[in-house]
C-alpha positions in Angstrom: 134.2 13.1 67.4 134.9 12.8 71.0 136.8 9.6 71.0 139.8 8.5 73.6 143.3 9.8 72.5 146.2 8.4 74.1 148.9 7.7 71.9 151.5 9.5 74.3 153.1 8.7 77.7 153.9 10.6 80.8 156.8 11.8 78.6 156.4 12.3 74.9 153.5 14.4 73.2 151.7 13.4 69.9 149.3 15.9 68.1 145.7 14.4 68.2 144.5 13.1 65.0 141.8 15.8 64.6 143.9 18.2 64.5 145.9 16.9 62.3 143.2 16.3 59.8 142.3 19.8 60.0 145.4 21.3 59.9 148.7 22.2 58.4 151.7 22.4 60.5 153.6 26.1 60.8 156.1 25.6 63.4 157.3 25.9 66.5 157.4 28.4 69.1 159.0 27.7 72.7 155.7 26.2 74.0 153.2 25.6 71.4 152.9 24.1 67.8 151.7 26.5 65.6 148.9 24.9 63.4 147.1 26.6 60.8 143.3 26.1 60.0 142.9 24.8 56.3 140.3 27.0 55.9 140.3 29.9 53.7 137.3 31.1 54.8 138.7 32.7 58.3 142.4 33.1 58.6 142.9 31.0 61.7 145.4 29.2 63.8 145.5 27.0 66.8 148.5 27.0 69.2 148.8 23.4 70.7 151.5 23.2 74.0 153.9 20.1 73.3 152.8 18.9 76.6 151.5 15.6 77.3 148.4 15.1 79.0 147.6 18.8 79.3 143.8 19.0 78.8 143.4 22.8 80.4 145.3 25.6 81.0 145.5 25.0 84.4 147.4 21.9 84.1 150.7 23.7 82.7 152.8 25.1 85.4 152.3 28.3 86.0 155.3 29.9 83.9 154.3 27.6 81.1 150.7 29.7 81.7 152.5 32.9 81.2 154.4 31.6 78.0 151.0 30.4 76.3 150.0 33.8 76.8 153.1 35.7 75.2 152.3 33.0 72.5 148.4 34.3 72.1 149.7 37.5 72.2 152.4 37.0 69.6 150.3 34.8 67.0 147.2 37.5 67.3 149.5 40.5 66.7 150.8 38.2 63.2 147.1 37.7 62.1 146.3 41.0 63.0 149.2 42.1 60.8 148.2 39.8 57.7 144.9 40.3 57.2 144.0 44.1 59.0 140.6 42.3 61.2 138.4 43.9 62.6 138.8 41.5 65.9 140.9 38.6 67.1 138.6 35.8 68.6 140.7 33.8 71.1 139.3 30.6 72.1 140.5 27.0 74.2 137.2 24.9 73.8 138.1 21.8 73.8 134.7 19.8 73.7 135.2 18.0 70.7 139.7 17.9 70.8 140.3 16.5 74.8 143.7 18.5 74.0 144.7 22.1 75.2 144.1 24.1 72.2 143.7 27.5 71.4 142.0 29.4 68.3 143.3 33.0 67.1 141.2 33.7 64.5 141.2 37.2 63.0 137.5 37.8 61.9 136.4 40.7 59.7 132.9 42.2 59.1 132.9 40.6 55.5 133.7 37.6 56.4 130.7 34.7 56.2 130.1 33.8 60.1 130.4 37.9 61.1 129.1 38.9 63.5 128.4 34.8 64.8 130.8 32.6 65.8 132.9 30.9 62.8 132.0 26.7 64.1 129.6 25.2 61.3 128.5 28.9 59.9 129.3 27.7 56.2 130.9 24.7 54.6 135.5 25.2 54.9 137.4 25.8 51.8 141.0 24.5 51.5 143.6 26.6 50.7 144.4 26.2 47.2 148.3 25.0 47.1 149.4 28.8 46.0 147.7 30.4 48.6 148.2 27.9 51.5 152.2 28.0 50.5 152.4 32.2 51.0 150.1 31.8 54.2 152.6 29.6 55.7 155.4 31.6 54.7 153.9 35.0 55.9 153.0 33.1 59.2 156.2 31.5 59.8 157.9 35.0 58.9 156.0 37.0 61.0 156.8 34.7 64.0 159.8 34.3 63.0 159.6 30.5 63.3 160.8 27.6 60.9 158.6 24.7 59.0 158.8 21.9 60.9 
């Protein structure tokens, strides 16, 4: 799905609709959106910077660069925490999303990609509503950030 996206201007930010689809909305942290996979297969998040028109990392400023790292850092150390991993995968693609987006997915030798990477490897599985409710709360806890 690589369609045009350009419901923002030079001054607001929209999420794309992709990720939306695909998502569920943790919070906010000072830079990025926190959006969780709804895929119960991986524990995963993406971190989205409220920016407009950012497509790279090298279009932030450079103390925006830095922030998006503490950010990375700060939502692989949570996943970490939650599910013990054997490895955080951190990842801004972007082939199929023309947004800045970055994957933190804690992957464990069990899990159904290992040791391959996680995109198309087996069919998602939602979150059932009990599960996808504690994920959230553990998530937003652990980054100490509110539902949006």
């Amino acid at each position: 799905m690589n369609q045009k996206f350009a419901p923002e201007t030079a001054t607001s930010w929209a999420l794309h609709p992709q990720l939306e689809r695909d998502t569920v909305a943790v919070g906010d942290l000072p830079l990025c959106r926190v959006l969780l996979i709804d895929d119960s297969n991986y524990p995963w998040v993406l971190l989205v910077p409220r920016r407009p028109g950012i497509v790279e990392i090298i279009d932030l400023s450079e103390s925006e660069q830095v922030q998006l790292t503490m950010e990375i850092a700060q939502a692989s150390r949570a996943m970490k925490a939650m599910t013990g991993c054997d490895k955080i995968n951190v990842a801004a693609l972007g082939n199929m999303v023309p947004r800045l987006h970055v994957h933190v997915i804690a992957r464990g030798r069990r899990d159904p990609a290992w040791p391959k990477p996680v995109w198309g490897a087996v069919p998602a599985i939602p979150y059932g509503k009990a599960a996808l409710q504690s994920r959230l709360a553990d998530l937003r806890e652990r980054l100490a950030i509110s539902q949006i």
